[in-house]
N, C-alpha and C positions, 0 to 999 in steps of 0.2 A: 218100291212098295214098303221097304222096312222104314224110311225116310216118312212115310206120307204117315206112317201107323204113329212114327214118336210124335210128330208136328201135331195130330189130334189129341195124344196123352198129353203135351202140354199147353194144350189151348186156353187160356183165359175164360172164364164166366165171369161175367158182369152181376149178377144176382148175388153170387157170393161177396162181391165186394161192397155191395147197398145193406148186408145182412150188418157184417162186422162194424160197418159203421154206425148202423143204431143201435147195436150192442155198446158201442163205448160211448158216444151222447150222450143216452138216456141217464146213466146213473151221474155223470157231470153237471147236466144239465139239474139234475136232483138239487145239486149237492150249493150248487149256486142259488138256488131259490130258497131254499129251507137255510141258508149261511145264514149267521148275525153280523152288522155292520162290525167293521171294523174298527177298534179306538184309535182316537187321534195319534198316540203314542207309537202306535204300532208301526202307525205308516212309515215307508223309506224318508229321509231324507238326505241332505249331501254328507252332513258332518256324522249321520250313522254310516250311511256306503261308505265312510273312509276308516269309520272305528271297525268295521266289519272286514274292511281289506287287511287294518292293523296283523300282523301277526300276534299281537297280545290285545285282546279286545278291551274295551273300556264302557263304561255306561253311566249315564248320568242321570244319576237319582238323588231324591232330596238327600241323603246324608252329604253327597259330592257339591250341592249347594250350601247346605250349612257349612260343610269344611271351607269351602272358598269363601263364603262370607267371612266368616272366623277367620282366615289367614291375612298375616299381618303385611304390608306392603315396606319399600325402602324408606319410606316417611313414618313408619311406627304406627302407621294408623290400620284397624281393618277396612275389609270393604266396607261392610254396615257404618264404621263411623267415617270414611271420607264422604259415602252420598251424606248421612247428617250435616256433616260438615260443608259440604259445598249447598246445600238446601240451606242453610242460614249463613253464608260469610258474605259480606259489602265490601266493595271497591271503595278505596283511598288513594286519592295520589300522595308522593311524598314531599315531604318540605323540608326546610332548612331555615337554621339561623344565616340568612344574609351576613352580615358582620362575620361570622368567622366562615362561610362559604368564601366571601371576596379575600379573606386573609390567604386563605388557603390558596387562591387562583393566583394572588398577586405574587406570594410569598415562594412557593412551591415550584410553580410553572418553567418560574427562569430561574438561572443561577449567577446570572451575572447582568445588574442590573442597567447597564449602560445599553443593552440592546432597547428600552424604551422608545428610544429615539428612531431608533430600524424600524421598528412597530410603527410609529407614527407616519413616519415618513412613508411606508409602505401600503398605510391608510389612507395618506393622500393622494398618493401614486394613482391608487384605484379609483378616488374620486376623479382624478383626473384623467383616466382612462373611461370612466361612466358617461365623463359630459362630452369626451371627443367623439366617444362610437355613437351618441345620441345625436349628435352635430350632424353627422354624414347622413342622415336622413332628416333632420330640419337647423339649415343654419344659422336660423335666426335662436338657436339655444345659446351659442355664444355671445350673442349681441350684448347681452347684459355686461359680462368682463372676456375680453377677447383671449388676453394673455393667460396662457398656463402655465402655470410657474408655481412652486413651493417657496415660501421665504420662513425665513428662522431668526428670530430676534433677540437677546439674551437682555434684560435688566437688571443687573443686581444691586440697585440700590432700594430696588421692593422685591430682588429674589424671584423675578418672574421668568420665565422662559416661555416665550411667545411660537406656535408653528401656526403657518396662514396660507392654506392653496384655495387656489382660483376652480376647484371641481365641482362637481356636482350639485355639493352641499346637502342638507338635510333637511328634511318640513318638522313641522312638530312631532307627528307619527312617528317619521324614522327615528327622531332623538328618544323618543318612547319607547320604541320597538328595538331601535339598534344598540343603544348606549343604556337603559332601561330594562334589557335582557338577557343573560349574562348569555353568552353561547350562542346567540343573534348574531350570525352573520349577514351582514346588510350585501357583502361583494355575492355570496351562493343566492342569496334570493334575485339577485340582479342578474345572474348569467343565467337562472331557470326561466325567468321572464324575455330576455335576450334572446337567448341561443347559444348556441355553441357558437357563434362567428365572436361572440362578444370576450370567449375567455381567455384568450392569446395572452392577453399581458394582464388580466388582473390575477393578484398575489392573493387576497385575504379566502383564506378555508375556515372558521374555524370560529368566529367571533370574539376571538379572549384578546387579540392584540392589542384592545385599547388600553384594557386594563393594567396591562406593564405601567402605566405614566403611574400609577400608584407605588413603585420601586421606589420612586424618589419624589412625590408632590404630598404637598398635607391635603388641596382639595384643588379644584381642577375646574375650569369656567370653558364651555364651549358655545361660542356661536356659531350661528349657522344660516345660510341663506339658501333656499334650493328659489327656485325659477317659478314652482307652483307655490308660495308661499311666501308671507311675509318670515324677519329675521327672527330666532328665536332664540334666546339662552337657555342651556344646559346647565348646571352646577350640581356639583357631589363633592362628600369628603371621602365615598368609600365605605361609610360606618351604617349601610344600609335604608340609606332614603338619597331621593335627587329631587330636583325640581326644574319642571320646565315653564319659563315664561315665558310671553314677547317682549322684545326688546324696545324698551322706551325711546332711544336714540333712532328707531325706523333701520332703513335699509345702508349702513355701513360699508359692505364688505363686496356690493352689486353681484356676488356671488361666491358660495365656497364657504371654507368654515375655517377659525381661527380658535387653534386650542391655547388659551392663557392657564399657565402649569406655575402654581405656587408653591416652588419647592421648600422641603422639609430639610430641618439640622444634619448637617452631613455630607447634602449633595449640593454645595457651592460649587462642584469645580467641575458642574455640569451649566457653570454660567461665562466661563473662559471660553473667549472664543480658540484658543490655541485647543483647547478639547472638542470644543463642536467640530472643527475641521477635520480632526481628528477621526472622529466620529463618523461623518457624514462622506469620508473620504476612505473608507474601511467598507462602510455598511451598503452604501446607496451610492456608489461613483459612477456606477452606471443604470441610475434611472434616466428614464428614458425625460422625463420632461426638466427643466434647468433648477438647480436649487439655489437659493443663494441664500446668505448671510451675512446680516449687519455687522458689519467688521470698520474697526480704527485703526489706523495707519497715523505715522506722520509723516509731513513733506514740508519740503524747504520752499519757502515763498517770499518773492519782493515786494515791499511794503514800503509807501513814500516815509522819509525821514521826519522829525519835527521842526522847525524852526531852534529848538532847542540843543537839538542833537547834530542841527549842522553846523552852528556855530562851534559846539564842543570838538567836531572834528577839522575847524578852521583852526582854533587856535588860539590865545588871545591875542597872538601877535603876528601883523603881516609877515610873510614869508619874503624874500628878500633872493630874487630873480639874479642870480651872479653870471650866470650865461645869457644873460640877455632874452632866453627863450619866454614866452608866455607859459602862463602858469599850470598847473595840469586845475582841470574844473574839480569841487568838490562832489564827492558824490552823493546823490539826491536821495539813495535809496537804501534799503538794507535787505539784509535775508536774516528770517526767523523761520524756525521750525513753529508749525502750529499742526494739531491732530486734525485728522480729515475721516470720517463716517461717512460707509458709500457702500451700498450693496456688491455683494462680491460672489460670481458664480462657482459653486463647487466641484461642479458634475460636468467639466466641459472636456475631459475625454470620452469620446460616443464608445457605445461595445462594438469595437470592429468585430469581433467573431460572429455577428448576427449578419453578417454579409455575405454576400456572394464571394469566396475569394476570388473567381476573377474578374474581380472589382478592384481588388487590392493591389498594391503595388508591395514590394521587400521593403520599399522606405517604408511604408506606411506601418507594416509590421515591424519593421525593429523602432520604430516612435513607439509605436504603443508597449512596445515591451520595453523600453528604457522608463518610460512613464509608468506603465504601471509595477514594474518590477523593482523601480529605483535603483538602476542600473547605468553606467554611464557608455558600455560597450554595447556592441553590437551584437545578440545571440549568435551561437554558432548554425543552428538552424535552428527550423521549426516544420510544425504541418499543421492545417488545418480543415475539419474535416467535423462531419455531421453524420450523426447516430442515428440509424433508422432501423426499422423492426419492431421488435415486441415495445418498445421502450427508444425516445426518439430524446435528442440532447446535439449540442455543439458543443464543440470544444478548439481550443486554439493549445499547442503545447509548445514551450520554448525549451531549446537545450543552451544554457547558460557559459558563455564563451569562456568564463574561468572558476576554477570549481570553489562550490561556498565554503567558506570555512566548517570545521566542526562535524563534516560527513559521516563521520562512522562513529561518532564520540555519544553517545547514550544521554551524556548526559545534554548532552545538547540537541538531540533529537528535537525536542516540540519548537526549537527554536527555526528548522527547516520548516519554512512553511510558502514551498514552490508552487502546489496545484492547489486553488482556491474553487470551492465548489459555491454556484448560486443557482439559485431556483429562480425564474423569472426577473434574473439579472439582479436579484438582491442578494447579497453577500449571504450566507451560513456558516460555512465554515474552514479555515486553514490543516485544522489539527485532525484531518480522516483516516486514519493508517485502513480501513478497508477499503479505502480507493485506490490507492496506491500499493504496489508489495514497494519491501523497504528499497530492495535492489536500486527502485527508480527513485529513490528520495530526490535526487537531485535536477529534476526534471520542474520546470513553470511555466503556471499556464492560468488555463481555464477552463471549470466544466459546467455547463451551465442545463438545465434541463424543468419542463415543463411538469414530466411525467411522475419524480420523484416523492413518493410520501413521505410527508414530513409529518414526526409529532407537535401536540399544539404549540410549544412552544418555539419552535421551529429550529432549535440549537442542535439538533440531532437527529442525525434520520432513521427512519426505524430498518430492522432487519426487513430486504426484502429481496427477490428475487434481481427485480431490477436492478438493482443496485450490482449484484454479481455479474449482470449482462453487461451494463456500463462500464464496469471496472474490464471486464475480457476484452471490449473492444478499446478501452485506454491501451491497456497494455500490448495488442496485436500491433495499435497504430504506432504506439511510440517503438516499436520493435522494425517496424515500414521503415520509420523515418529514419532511425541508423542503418536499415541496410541500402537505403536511398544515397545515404553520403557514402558507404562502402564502393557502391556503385558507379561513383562518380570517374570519371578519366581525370582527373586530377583528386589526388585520395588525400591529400594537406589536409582540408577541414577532419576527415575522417582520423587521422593519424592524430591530430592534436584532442580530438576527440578520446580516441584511446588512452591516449596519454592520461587525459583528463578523467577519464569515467570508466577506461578500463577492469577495473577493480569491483567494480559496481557488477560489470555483464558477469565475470567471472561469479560474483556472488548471486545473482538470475542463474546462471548454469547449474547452482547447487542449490536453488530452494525452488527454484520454478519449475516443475517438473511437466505442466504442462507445455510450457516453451521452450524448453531446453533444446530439442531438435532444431528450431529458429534461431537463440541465441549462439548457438556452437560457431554455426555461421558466419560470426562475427567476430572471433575470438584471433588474437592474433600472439606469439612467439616468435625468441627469439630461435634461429636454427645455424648450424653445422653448416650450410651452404647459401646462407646470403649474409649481407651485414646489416640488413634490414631486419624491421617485424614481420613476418609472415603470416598467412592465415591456413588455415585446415585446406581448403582449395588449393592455396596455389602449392600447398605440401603435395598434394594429389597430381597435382601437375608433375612434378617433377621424381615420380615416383617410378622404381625401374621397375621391367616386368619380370609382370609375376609377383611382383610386391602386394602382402594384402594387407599389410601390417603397419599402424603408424608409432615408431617409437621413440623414444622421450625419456627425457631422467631430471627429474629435480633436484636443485641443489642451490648455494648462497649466492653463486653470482657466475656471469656466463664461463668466467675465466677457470673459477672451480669445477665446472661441469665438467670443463674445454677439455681437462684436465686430468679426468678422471680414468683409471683404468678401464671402467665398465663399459666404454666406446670405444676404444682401443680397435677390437676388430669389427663394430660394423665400418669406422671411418675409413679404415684399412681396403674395407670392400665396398665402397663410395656409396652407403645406407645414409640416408639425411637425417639427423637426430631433432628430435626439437629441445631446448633447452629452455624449462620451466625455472625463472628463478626468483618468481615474487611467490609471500608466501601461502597465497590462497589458490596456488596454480594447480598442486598435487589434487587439492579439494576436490577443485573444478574438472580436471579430467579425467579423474574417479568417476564421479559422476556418469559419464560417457562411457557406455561399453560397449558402444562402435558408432562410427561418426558416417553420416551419410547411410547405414543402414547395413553397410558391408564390411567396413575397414574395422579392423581391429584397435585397441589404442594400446599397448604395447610399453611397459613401464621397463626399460633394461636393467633398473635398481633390484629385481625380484629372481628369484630361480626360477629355471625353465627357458629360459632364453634360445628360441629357434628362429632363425634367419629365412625368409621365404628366398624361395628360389634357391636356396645351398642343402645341395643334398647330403645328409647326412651318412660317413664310411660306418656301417653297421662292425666291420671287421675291425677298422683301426680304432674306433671306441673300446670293443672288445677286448684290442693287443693292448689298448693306454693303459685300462683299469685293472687287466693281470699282471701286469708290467709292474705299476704303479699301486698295485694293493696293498702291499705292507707300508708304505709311505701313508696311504691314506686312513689307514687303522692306526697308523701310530699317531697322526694328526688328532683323530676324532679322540683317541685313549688321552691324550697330554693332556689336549685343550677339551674336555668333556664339559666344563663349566663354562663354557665360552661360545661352545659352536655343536648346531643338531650332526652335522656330517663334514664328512671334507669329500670336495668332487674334481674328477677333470674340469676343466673347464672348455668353452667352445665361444668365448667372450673376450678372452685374451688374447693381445699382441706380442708386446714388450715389457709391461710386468709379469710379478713372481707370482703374483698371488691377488685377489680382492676375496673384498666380503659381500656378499648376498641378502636378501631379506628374503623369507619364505612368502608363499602366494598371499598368506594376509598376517602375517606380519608389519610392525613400522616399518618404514625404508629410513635410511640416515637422515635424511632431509626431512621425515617426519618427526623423529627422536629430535631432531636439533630445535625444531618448533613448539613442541609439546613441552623439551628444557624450557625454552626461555619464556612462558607462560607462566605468571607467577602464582597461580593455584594447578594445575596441570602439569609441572614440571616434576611435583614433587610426587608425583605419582612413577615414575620415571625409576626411581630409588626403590620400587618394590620390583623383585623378581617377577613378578605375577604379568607386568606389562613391559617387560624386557624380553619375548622370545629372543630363544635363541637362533644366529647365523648361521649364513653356509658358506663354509670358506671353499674357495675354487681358486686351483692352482693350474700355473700353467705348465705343460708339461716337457713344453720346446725350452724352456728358461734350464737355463747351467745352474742356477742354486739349487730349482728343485730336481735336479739330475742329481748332483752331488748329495743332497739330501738324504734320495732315496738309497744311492750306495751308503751311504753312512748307515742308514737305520737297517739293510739287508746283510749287512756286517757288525754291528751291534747296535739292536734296537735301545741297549740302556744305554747310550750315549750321550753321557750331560750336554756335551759341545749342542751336538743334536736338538736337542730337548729346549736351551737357550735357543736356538734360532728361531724353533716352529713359534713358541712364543713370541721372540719376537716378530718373525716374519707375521702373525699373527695382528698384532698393534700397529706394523707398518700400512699392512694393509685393509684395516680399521680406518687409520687416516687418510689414507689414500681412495678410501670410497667415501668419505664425509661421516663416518662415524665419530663421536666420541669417546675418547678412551677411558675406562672406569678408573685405573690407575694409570696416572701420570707416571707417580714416582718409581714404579715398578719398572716404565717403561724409559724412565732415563735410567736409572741401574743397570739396563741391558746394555743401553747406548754405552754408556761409560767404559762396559768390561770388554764390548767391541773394538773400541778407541785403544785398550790397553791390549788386545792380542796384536791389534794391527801395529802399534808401536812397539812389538818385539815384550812385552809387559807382562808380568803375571796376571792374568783374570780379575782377580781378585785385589791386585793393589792397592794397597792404604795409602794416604798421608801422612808424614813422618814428621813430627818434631823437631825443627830445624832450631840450631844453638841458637841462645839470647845473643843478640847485638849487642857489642862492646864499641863507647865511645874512644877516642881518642887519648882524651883525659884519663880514660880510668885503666887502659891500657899502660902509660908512663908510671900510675902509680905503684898498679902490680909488678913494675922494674922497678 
C-alpha cells in the first residue's frame, strides 16, 4: 500500500512537460527573428577555429596587413614591391660570347690534351654502334659500306691528321644540330629514340667530346655521309662560326664520316705514328670494332739485278776453274731494303672480361694478361667475376707472379698503375687511389662498368656512392681470391704468394678495419713448433687445452726471439710461441684483440703474463714476495731511474732476470724500430716516450738467492749495488732492449773481469818502462 502511494507521488505529467517547453521557445525563437545578419568577418572560419584554439590568440586586421606588406623578405624586397616587381619583369634567355664560351670548353674541360684522340675515337665507336643496332632491323643500312672499321691516317707534310669510320655518319641537320650545338649530344638523343636495348655499348653523355680536337687543331673539316642524305662538309676554326656545305666531289666516303684535323704549332708529335699507337693502344685497345693505322715499316726485297751490276759482280776477268769443277752461276738478283705502307690493326686483343668465364680457358687468361700487363710470366692467379646490384661492372683481377718494383716507395707510387678502370671498354683511368686501398696496390686487372658517372670531361669520376659499392666488392673479391690459394691442397702458389705480398696483408690488417676479421685469416708466422710459416688456424689446431690464449713476442730475427728469456717458461711448458720478426708484424697484431672472436692474442714482451691452464700457488706467490721483499725494494731504490718496480717473476726458466714493458708501453722491438726511423727515432731521446720497465727476477736462480742474502745483511753493499746494475743492462740485452749507456755498461764488465782474476775492482793501467834498444843499452856501458 506504502509502495502503490510513492509510485502515484512520482508519476510523470505530460502537461507539465508541453508547458516548460513553450516557456523556453518562445523567447528563442524571438530572439532569432528580431537578430541582424551576421558580418562577413564574424563568421567561423578554419584559420580563426585554429587562432581560437591557439593558446595566445591572434587577429588579423588591417594594421597586421600593412605590417606584412612593409615586412622585408631575404631578397631585400617588400611584399608590395615584389608583386610591382613581378607585374612588370620579362623573360630573357641568356647568351654568351661563343669565342670565349669554346675557349673555356676547350681549354678548361681537359687537362691533358692527348686524350682528343679518346674523344674521337669514342665518337666513332658510337657511330659505329648506331648503324649496327639500325642493321638488325633493316640490313640493307649496311649495303652502302659493309665493313666497320675506324682508320687513322697521320700526314705531316701538310700537318694533317686524318680519323675515318664507316658509321652512321651525319645529314646536314645533325652537323647543325650535333657539331653546331655546343652540349648536343647526337649518342642521348639516339638512345631516347632507340630505347634502352640501344645503350649497351654507346659511350657519348654529354656532347663536348668533339670539341677536345681543338686542344691541338687550328680548324678542323668534317665530312659526313649518313644513308638519308647526300655528303656534307662541316668546317670551323673554333672562333665562333662554322659552315656547312655539300660536298662538290658527291658521295666519297659511301658511308661515315672523316674528321681531317689541321694541327696547330706544338702538336707535331701527334703526327708520329710511334704516338698514335701509343695512344690508341692506352685509350681504345679494347673497342669493340678494329682500328687501324696507316703505319711504315721496311722490309727486305729481291729485286732482279741490272745488266750493269752483274757484270760488276762477274768481274773484269774470267775466273780460272783450277779444280776442274764448273763455275758457281752469277747471281741474278739482290736484296734492298725499301719502306712499305700498309694498314695496321691496333685493337686486335678482344676484352676477354666481357665473357662468360666459362668460356675461357687459364691459357687464355694468362695471354691476355702477359698482353695487356706487358708481362712475360705467367700471373700467380687471378678471378673473374661480375658486379651486380645497385651498381653492376666486370672485372678480371690478376695477382702478378713477381712483386713490381718500388712497392711501398711513395715516391714511386703513381708509377704503380695495376687496376685500370673503363667505362664501356674505353680506358679513364690508371691513377684512382679510391678504388683501390693502398694495401692492394700491387694487384692488376680490370674494372670496367656501365653504371659509373663520369664528369664531362671524362678524366675523373665524380664522388658517388657507386663508386664506394664497387670499390667493397673489389676488395671482398680480391680477398676470395687469396683465400682460394690458401685453400688450395697444394699451398706453393699461396706460400710464394706470401712471400711475395705478405707485407701488403699485414698492412690491410692495420688500415682496413673493415676486413681485418677476413684478412687475419691469412696471415702467416714463423712459430716455436714448426720450421714452416704458419697460420692463425693451424696455431688453433695445435693448441692444448684449456688454452685460450695466443702468444707471440716480436723481435729482429727468429734466432733472437728463439733466444730470449721471456719464453723460457712457456717452451719449458710445450706453449707454441709465434715469432713475429718483420717489422710491421707488432703493427699488425696489435690491431687484433682476438682472433676468431675468442682467442686472446697475448704479447709475452709486456707485464702480466698468465699461462691458461697453470694455476696459479696463491701461497707460494705470497712466501716469494715476503721472502724476497727487501731484494725487490733494494732493486726498485738503486735502479729508480731505470725501472717502474721489480717483481717475481712467473716467465722464467734459467735466467737471472729480464726486462718487461708495461700494458702500453713500447716493447724492445718497438724502441729498436721507432730508433732506427730517421725522424721518429729521435723522439726516443726524450724521457717523455721512454716509460719506464719492469724488471722480473727469477727467484729459483743462485744469483738472485745470493743477492738477496747480500742485501738482508747489508743493504749498503757496493758489491751489491754493482750487480743489480749490472744484472740490470744484462737483462736489457737479453730482452732486445737497448742499452742507454754502453760505456757505463763495459766498466761493470771490466771490474767483473778484475774480481774474477783475483784483481782489485778498480784496477788501472800502469805505465810500463820506455823500451831500450840494443845499441843504446852498449852505450850506457
Amino acid at each position: 500500500k506504502t509502495q502503490a502511494n510513492m509510485a502515484r507521488k512520482v508519476h510523470f505529467n505530460p502537461g507539465w512537460a508541453y508547458f516548460f517547453l513553450v516557456l523556453v521557445t518562445l523567447p528563442a525563437l524571438w530572439c532569432v527573428v528580431n537578430a541582424e545578419e551576421p558580418k562577413a568577418s564574424d563568421l567561423p572560419t578554419p584559420d580563426k577555429i585554429l587562432r581560437d584554439n591557439e593558446k595566445i590568440g591572434s587577429k588579423t586586421d588591417h594594421e597586421v596587413v600593412e605590417r606584412e606588406g612593409e615586412a622585408i623578405n631575404p631578397d631585400g624586397f617588400s611584399q608590395k614591391e615584389l608583386e610591382i616587381l613581378n607585374s612588370y619583369k620579362k623573360v630573357h634567355k641568356f647568351e654568351a660570347e661563343v669565342d670565349k664560351l669554346m675557349n673555356i670548353i676547350i681549354n678548361s674541360l681537359y687537362s691533358n690534351r692527348e686524350v682528343f684522340l679518346r674523344e674521337l675515337i669514342s665518337n666513332a665507336s658510337d657511330a659505329l654502334d648506331k648503324i649496327r643496332f639500325l642493321s638488325l632491323k633493316d640490313k640493307s643500312q649496311l649495303d652502302t659500306k659493309p665493313e666497320l672499321e675506324i682508320r687513322i691516317k697521320a700526314d705531316p707534310a701538310s700537318r694533317t691528321l686524318q680519323i675515318t669510320d664507316s658509321g652512321i655518319g651525319m645529314t646536314r641537320q645533325d652537323l647543325e644540330r650535333n657539331l653546331g650545338t655546343i652540349a648536343k649530344s647526337g649518342t642521348t638523343e639516339f638512345i631516347q629514340k632507340a630505347g634502352k636495348e640501344a645503350t649497351s655499348d654507346l659511350i657519348g653523355q654529354f656532347g663536348v667530346g668533339f670539341y677536345s680536337v681543338y686542344l691541338v687543331a687550328d680548324d678542323v673539316t668534317v665530312i659526313s655521309k649518313n644513308n638519308n642524305d647526300t655528303q656534307q662538309v662541316w668546317q670551323s676554326d673554333a672562333h665562333g662560326a662554322f659552315t656547312v656545305a655539300e660536298d662538290p666531289r658527291g658521295d666519297t666516303l659511301g658511308r661515315g664520316t672523316t674528321i681531317n684535323i689541321h694541327l696547330k704549332e706544338g702538336a707535331e708529335e701527334y703526327l708520329e705514328e710511334s704516338t698514335l699507337k701509343a695512344l690508341v693502344t692506352k685509350y681504345s685497345e679494347f673497342i669493340n670494332f678494329p682500328i687501324l693505322l696507316w703505319t711504315t715499316s721496311e722490309q727486305e726485297k729481291e729485286v732482279p739485278m741490272t745488266p750493269e751490276e752483274i757484270a760488276a759482280e762477274k768481274g773484269d776477268e774470267e775466273s780460272i776453274n783450277l779444280d776442274g769443277e764448273p763455275e758457281a752461276e752469277t747471281p741474278k738478283t739482290k736484296k734492298v731494303t725499301e719502306k712499305v705502307q700498309q694498314w695496321e690493326v691496333m685493337n686486335q686483343q678482344k676484352p676477354i672480361w666481357t665473357r662468360n668465364p666459362r668460356d675461357i680457358t687459364d691459357e687464355d687468361y694468362n695471354n691476355f694478361y702477359k698482353s695487356y700487363a706487358k708481362d712475360n710470366t705467367d700471373p700467380l692467379f687471378h678471378i673473374h667475376f661480375n658486379g651486380e646490384g645497385d651498381v653492376e661492372f666486370k672485372s678480371l683481377l690478376y695477382i702478378p707472379s713477381s712483386t713490381p718494383a718500388n712497392l711501398f716507395d711513395p715516391k714511386y707510387e703513381k708509377d704503380l698503375k695495376g687496376v685500370k678502370l673503363y667505362v664501356r671498354r674505353v680506358f679513364i683511368t690508371d691513377q684512382f687511389k679510391e678504388l683501390l686501398p693502398k694495401y692492394l696496390n700491387f694487384l692488376s686487372g680490370i674494372v670496367d662498368s656501365d653504371d659509373l658517372p663520369l664528369n664531362v670531361s671524362r678524366e675523373m669520376l665524380q664522388e658517388h656512392k657507386l663508386l664506394q659499392i664497387i670499390k667493397k666488392k673489389i676488395i671482398r673479391k680480391a680477398i676470395a681470391m687469396f683465400q682460394m690459394m690458401a685453400e688450395e691442397e697444394d699451398n706453393s702458389k699461396y706460400l710464394k704468394f706470401w712471400q711475395n705480398y705478405g707485407t701488403n696483408i699485414k698492412l690491410g690488417v692495420v688500415d682496413d678495419s673493415a676486413n681485418r676479421v677476413r684478412l687475419s685469416k691469412l696471415l702467416m708466422f714463423q712459430s716455436s713448433k714448426t720450421g714452416n710459416l704458419t697460420t692463425l688456424d693451424q696455431y688453433l689446431g695445435r693448441m692444448k687445452e684449456g688454452q685460450e690464449q695466443i702468444y707471440y713476442l716480436a723481435g729482429e730475427s727468429k734466432e733472437a726471439v728463439q733466444s730470449s728469456p721471456l719464453v723460457e717458461n712457456l717452451l719449458k711448458r710445450d706453449y707454441e710461441v709465434l715469432y713475429l720478426v718483420d717489422p710491421i708484424d707488432e703493427y699488425c697484431v696489435g690491431n687484433l684483440e682476438k682472433y676468431d672472436g675468442k682467442y686472446k692474442l697475448t704479447n709475452i714482451a709486456r707485464e702480466g703474463l698468465k699461462l691458461d691452464g697453470v694455476e696459479a700457488d696463491a701461497d707460494q706467490e705470497k712466501a716469494d714476495n715476503e721472502e724476497f721483499g727487501p731484494l725487490l725494494s733494494f732493486l726498485k731504490k738503486s735502479l729508480s731511474s731505470k725501472i717502474e718496480r721489480a717483481v717475481v717473476s712467473t716467465r722464467l726458466a734459467t735466467s737471472p732476470s729480464a726486462l718487461v714493458s708495461s700494458q702500453h708501453g713500447y716493447t724492445a722491438n718497438m724502441e729498436r724500430i721507432i730508433r732506427a726511423q730517421a725522424i721518429g727515432g729521435e723522439n726516443m731521446k726524450n724521457p717523455m716516450f721512454q716509460p719506464k720497465k719492469i724488471l722480473e727476477v727469477n727467484v729459483n736462480h743462485p744469483l738472485i738467492q745470493e743477492l738477496k742474502n747480500r742485501i738482508v745483511a747489508d743493504e749498503n753493499d757496493a758489491t751489491a749495488t754493482d750487480i743489480a746494475s749490472l744484472m740490470y743492462d744484462t737483462a736489457a740485452l737479453a730482452s732486445g732492449f737497448t742499452l742507454e749507456d754502453p760505456a757505463a755498461f763495459s766498466s761493470r764488465i771490466v771490474k767483473m773481469m778484475n774480481l774474477g782474476l783475483g784483481l782489485e775492482a778498480n784496477a788501472q793501467a800502469t805505465e810500463r818502462p820506455a823500451f831500450k834498444r840494443e845499441s843504446e843499452t852498449k852505450d850506457e856501458l
